[in-house]
C-alpha atoms as one frame of an Amber mdcrd trajectory, in Angstrom:
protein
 130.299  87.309  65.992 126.716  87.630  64.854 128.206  88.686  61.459 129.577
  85.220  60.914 127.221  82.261  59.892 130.180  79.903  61.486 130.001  80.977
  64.719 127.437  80.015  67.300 126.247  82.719  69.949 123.598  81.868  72.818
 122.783  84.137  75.428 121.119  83.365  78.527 119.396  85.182  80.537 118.174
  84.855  84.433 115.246  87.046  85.781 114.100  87.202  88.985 111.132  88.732
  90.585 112.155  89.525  94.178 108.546  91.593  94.804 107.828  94.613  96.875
 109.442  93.639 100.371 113.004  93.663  99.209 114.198  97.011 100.595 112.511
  98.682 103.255 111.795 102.341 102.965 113.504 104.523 105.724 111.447 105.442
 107.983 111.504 109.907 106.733 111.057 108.328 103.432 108.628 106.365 104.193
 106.945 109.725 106.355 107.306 112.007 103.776 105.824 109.780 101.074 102.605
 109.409 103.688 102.524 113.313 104.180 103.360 114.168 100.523  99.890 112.249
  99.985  97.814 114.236 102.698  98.522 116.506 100.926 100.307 118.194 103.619
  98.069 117.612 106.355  99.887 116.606 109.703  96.849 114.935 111.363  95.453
 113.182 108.236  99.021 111.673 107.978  99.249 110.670 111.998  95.848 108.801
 111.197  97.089 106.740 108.260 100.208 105.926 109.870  99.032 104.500 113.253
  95.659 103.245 111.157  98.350 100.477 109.361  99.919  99.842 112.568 103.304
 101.050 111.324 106.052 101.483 114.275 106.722 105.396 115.448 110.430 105.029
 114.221 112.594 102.323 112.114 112.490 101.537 108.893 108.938  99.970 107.059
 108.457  97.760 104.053 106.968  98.452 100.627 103.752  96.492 101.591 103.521
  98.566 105.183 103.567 101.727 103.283 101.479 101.280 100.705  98.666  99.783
 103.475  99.346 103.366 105.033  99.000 105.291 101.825  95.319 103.411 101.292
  94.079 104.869 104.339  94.336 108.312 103.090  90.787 110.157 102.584
């Protein structure tokens, strides 16, 4: 259609931005991704995890996780 000068084409487009908090992360994902960081280390982990105040089991969001992650050393 773009090839002919008669025709007319618009296209429209919506974004949206739906930020961080959209999904939360699963609760071993969310683990993992805090031990992954210490590098291994079980205790360093423990620390970061109950330093952000994150519950002991269920699911956390984006933001939660990334608080925990900060706390690393």
């Amino acid at each position: 259609m773009g090839s002919n000068p008669k025709l007319e084409v618009r296209i429209v487009v919506h974004l949206a931005d739906f930020g961080l908090d959209t999904d939360p992360v699963h609760e071993n994902n969310a683990k993992q991704n805090v031990l992954a960081a210490a590098k291994g280390d079980t205790a360093v982990a423990q620390r970061a995890w109950s330093e952000a105040r994150l519950p002991e089991a269920g699911a956390v969001s984006v933001k939660q996780l990334v608080d925990a992650l900060a706390r690393l050393p």
